[in-house]
C-alpha positions as CSV (number, residue, x, y, z in Angstrom):
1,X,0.0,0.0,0.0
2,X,3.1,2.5,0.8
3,X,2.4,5.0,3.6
4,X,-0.7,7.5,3.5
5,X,-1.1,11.0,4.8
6,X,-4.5,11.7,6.3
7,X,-5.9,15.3,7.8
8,X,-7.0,14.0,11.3
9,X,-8.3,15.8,14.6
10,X,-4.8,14.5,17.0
11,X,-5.3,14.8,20.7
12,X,-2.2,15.7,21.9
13,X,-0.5,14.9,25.3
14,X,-0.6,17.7,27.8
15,X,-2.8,19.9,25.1
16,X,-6.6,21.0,26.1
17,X,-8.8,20.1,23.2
18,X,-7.9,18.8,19.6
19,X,-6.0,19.9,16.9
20,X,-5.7,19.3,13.3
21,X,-2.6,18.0,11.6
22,X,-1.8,15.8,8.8
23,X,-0.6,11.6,10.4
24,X,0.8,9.1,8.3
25,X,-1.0,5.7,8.0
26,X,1.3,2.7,7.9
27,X,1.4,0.0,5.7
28,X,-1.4,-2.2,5.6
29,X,-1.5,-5.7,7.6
30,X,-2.6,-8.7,5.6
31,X,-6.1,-8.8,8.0
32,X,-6.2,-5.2,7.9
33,X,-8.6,-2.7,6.0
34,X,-7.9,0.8,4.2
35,X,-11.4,3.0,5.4
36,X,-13.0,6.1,4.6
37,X,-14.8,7.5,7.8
38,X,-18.3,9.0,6.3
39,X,-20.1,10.1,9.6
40,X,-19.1,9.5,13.5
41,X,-21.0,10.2,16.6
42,X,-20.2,11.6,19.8
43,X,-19.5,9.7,22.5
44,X,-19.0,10.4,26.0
45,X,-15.2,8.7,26.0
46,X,-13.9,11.3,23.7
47,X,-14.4,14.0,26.6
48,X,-13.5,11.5,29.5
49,X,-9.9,11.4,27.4
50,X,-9.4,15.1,27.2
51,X,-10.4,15.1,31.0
52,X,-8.0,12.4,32.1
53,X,-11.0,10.7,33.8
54,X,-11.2,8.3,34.9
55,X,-7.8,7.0,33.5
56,X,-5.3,8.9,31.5
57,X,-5.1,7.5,28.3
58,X,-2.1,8.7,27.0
59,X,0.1,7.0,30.3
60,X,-2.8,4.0,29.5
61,X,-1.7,3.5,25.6
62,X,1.9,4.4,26.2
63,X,1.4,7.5,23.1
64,X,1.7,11.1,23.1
65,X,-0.8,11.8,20.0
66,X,-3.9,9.8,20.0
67,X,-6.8,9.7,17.5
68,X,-10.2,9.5,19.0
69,X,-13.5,8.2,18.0
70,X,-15.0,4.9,17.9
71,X,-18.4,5.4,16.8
72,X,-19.4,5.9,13.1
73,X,-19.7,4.2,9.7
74,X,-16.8,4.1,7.5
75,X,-16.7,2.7,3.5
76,X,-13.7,0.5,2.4
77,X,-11.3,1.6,0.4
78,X,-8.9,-1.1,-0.2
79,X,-8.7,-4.8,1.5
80,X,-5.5,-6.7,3.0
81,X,-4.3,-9.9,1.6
82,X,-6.1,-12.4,3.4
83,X,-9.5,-10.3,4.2
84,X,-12.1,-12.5,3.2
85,X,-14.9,-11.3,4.3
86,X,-15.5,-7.9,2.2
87,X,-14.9,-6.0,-0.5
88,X,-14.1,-2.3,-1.4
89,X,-17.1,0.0,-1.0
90,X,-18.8,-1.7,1.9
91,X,-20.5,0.6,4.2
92,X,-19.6,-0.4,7.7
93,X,-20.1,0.4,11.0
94,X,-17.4,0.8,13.4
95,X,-17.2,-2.3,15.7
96,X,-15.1,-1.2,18.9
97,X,-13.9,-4.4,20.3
98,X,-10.4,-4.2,19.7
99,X,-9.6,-6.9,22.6
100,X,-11.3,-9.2,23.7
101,X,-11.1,-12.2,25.9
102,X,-11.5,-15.7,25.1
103,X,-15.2,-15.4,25.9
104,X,-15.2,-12.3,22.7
105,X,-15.9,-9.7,25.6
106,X,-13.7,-6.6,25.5
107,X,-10.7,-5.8,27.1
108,X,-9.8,-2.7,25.4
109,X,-11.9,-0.9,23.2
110,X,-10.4,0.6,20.0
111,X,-10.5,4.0,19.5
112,X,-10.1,4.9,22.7
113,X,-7.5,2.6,25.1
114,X,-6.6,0.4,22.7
115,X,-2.7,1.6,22.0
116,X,-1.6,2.1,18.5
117,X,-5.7,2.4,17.6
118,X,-7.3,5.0,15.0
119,X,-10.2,6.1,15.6
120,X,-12.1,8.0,12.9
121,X,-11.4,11.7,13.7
122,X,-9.4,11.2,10.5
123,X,-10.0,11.6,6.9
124,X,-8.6,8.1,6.6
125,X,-7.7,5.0,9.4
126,X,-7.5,1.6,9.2
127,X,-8.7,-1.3,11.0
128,X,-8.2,-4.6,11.8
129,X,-11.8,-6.2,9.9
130,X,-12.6,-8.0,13.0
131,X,-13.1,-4.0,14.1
132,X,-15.9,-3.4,11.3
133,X,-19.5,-5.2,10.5
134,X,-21.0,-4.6,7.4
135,X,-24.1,-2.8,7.2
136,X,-27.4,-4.5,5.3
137,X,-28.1,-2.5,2.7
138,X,-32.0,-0.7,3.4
139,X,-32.5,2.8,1.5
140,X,-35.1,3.2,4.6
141,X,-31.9,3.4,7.1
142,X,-29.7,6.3,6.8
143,X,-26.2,6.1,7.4
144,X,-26.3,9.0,9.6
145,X,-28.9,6.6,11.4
146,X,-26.1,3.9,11.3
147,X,-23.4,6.4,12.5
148,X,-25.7,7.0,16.1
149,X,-27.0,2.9,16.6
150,X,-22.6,1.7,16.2
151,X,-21.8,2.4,19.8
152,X,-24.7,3.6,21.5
153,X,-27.3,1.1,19.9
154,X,-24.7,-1.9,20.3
155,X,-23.7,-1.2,24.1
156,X,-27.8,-0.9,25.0
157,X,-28.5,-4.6,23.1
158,X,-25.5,-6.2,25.4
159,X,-26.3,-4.9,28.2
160,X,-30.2,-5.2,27.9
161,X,-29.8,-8.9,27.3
162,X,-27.8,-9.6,30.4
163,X,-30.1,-7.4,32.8
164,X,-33.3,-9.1,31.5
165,X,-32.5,-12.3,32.1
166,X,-31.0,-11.7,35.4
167,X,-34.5,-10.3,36.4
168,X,-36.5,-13.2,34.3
169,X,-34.1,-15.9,36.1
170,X,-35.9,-14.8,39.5
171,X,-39.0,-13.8,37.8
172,X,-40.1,-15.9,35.4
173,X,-43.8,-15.7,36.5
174,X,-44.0,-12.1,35.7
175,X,-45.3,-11.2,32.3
176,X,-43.3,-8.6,30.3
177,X,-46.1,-5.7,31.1
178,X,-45.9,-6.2,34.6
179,X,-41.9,-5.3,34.2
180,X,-41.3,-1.6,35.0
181,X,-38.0,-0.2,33.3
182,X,-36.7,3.2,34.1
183,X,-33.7,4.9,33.1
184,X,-31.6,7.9,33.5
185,X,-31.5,10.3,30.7
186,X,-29.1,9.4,28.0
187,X,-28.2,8.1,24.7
188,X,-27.6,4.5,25.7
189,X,-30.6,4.5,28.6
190,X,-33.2,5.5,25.4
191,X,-31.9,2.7,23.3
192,X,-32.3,0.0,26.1
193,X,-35.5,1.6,26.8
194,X,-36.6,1.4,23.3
195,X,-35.8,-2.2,23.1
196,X,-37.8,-2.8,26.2
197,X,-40.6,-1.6,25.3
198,X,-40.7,-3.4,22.2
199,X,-40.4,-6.4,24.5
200,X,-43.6,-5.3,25.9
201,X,-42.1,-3.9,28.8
202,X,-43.5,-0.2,30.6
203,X,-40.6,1.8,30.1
204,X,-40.0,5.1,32.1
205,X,-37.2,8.2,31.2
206,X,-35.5,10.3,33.7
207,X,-34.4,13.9,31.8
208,X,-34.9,17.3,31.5
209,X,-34.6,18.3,28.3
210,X,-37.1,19.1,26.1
211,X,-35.9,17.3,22.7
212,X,-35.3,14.4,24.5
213,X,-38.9,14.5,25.7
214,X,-40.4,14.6,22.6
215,X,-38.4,11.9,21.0
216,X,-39.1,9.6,23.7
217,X,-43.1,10.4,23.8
218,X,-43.7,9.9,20.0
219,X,-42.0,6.1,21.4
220,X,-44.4,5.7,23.6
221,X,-42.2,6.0,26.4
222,X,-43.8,8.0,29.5
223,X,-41.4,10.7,31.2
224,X,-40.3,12.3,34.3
225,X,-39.4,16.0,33.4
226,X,-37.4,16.8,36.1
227,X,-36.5,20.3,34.4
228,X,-37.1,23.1,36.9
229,X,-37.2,20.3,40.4
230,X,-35.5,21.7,43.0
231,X,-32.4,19.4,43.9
232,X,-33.4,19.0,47.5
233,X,-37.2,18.0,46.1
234,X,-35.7,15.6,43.3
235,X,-35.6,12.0,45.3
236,X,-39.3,13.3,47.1
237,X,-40.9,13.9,43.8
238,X,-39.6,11.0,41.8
239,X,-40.1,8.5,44.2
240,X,-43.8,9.5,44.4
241,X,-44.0,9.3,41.0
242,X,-42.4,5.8,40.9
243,X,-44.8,4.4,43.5
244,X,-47.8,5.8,41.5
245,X,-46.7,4.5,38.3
246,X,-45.8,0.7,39.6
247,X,-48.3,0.5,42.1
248,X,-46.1,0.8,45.0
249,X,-44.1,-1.9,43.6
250,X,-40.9,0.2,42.6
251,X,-38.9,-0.4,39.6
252,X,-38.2,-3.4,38.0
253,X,-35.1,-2.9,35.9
254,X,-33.3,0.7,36.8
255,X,-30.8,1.6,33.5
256,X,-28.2,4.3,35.3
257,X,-25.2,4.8,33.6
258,X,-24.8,8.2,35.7
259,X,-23.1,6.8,39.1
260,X,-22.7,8.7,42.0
261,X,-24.6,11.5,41.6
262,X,-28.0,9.9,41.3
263,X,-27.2,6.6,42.8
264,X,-29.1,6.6,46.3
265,X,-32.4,7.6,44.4
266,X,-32.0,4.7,42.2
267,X,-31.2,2.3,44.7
268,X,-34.0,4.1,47.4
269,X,-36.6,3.5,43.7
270,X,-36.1,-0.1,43.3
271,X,-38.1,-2.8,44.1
272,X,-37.9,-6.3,45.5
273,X,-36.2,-8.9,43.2
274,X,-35.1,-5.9,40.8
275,X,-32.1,-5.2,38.5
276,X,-29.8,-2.1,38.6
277,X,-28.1,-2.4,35.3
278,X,-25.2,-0.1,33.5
279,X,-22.9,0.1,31.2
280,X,-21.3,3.6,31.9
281,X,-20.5,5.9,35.0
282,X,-20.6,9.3,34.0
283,X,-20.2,10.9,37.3
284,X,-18.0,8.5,38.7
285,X,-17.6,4.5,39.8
286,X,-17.2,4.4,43.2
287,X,-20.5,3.7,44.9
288,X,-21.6,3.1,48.4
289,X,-23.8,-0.3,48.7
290,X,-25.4,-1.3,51.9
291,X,-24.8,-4.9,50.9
292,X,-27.1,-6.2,53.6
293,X,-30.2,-4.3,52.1
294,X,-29.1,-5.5,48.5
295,X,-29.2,-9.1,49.8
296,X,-32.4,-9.2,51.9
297,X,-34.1,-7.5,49.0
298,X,-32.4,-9.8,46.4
299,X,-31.1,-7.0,44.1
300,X,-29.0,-8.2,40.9
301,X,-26.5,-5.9,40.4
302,X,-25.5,-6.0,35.8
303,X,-22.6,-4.3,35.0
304,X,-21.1,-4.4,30.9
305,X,-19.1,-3.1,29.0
306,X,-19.8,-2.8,25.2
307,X,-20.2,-6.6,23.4
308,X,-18.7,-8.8,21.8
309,X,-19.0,-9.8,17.8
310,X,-22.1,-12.2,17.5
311,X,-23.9,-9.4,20.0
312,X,-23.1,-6.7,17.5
313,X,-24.5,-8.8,14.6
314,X,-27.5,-9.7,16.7
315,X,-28.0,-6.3,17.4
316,X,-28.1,-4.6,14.0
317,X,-30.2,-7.9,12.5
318,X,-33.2,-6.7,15.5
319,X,-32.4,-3.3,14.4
320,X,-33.1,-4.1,10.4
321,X,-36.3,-6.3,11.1
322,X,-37.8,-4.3,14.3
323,X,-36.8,-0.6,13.4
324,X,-35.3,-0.5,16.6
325,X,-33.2,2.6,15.5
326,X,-31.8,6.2,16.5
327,X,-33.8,9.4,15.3
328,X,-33.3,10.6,11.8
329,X,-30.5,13.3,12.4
330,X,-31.7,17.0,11.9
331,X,-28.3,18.5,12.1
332,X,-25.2,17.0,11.4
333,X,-21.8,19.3,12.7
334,X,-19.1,19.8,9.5
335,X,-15.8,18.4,9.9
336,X,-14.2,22.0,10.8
337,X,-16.9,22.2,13.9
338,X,-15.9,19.4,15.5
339,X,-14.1,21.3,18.3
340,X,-17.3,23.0,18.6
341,X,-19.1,19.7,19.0
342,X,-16.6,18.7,21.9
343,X,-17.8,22.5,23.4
344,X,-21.1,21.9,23.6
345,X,-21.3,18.4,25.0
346,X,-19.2,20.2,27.3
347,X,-21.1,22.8,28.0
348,X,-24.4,20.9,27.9
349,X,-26.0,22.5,25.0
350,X,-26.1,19.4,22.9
351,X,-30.0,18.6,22.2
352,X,-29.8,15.2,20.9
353,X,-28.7,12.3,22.3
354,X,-26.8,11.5,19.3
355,X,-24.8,14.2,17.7
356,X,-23.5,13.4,14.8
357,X,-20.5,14.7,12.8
358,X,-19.4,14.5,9.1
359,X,-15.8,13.7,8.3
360,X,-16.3,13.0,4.4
């Protein structure tokens, strides 16, 4: 292949935010793949590794210039020898299991602290193919659509799986719209809610924001606006409205991926025989559990991380046949804006759960 130069967004060690430069791209590995990144979306680790937090990922990957981004679709541009499995001009989503164990579950996740990884803040990257599934080919799908489910979409079907049979193992008696699921706002927490109420579960969202209201009424999922609450009224006012939607039988799955900050509520919400499940801790890990409680009310703890192949395949097949999907994007940030992007996730003044960048 010879060496290629690509324009890329390089975070830099010791630097505050991104800058653009031209990196070379190395020869290409026989089970390796030449890409074209189309459209990426944001995702929360791209800030956590500009913050250091909760690891520091240059000290983690043993590199001073990192490129970020591990959620988007990309199109093939150029095979290695013994890739088998595709062929140039595939659409393909990024797949961000870049280690995994011998089970297929990840150990590092590519992109982010996977060392010598590329994510697809660059014009071009390239991938080992076990890092890429193919998209089906459905005009009624955007790519843009595509860009949004690759992480977010992917991480919600994993951990979904895992947290419903952990309830239906000590359930199994209770019928799906007898399950109550509630979830802290976000972009993973309305995909798992999605799919759970297309299992026929009642399905409850935690957020303030208005966008994110509507999207999650017109699916059918009933919300708790807590915009305007005071703080000290929050756990008061929710758990009221908890007991009066499950008939004083608290929540049967809780999805919070937010950690410390709202942990006691979530905890005080549940009910008997329930599941707190994440797959993220955006205000930190460390949590205090008072494990005797937990265990006289038989509470199943799920905690994931991403998913491994066969998961990802699973996922976007349910996707295709169930339009289990992310909005349709109504604005998409231009390649020069994506420091802006970073700014207003930032700054909070993101209105979509899945903001969405063009890079070609």
């Amino acid at each position: 292949m010879g060496k290629i130069e690509s324009e890329a967004w390089v975070l830099k060690r010791d630097e505050k935010g991104f800058i653009k430069k031209n990196i070379v791209i190395e020869n290409l590995e026989e089970d390796e793949v030449l890409l074209k990144p189309l459209y990426g979306c944001l995702e929360g680790n791209m800030v956590h590794a500009i913050n250091n937090d909760p690891i520091n990922i240059f000290d983690e990957r043993k590199e001073d210039e990192i490129v970020l981004g591990n959620a988007g679709v990309l199109e093939i541009e150029r095979l290695g020898s013994k890739s088998k499995n595709f062929k140039v001009g595939d659409k393909v989503i990024y797949f961000c299991n870049g280690e995994s164990d011998k089970y297929g579950y990840p150990l590092k996740i590519t992109g982010y602290d996977k060392s010598n990884s590329m994510g697809v803040l660059s014009k071009r990257i390239k991938l080992n193919e076990k890092e890429i599934l193919k998209i089906p080919e459905n005009k009624n799908i955007s790519l843009e659509q595509w860009a949004a489910f690759s992480l977010k979409f992917i991480t919600a079907w994993s951990n979904w799986k895992v947290a419903y049979n952990a309830w239906k193992i000590q359930m199994p008696e209770v019928e799906p719209k007898d399950i109550y699921v509630f979830g802290w706002g976000g972009g993973v927490t309305y995909a798992e809610l999605l799919l759970a109420k297309k299992y026929g579960c009642k399905c409850y969202m935690i957020t303030s924001k208005e966008e994110n209201i509507k999207l999650c009424k017109e699916n059918k999922i009933d919300v708790f606006n807590r915009r305007g609450i005071d703080s000290n009224k929050i756990e008061k006012e929710l758990l009221e409205y908890i007991n009066t939607k499950t008939n004083n039988k608290g929540v049967s799955i809780f999805i919070d991926n937010i950690g410390r900050d709202v942990y006691k509520i979530t905890t005080k919400a549940l009910g008997r025989q329930a599941v707190i499940t994440t797959s993220g801790w955006k205000t930190g890990g460390m949590l205090p559990i008072l494990r005797q409680n937990e265990c006289q009310n038989r509470h199943i703890h799920v905690f994931t991380h991403y998913a491994k192949m066969q998961e990802g395949i699973e996922a976007i097949d349910f996707a295709q046949k169930n339009l289990w999907l992310p909005p349709a994007c109504e604005k998409v940030y231009q390649w020069d804006e994506i420091p802006n992007l970073i700014e207003d996730y930032k700054l909070g003044n993101l209105k979509t759960y899945f903001p969405i960048f063009k890079i070609n």
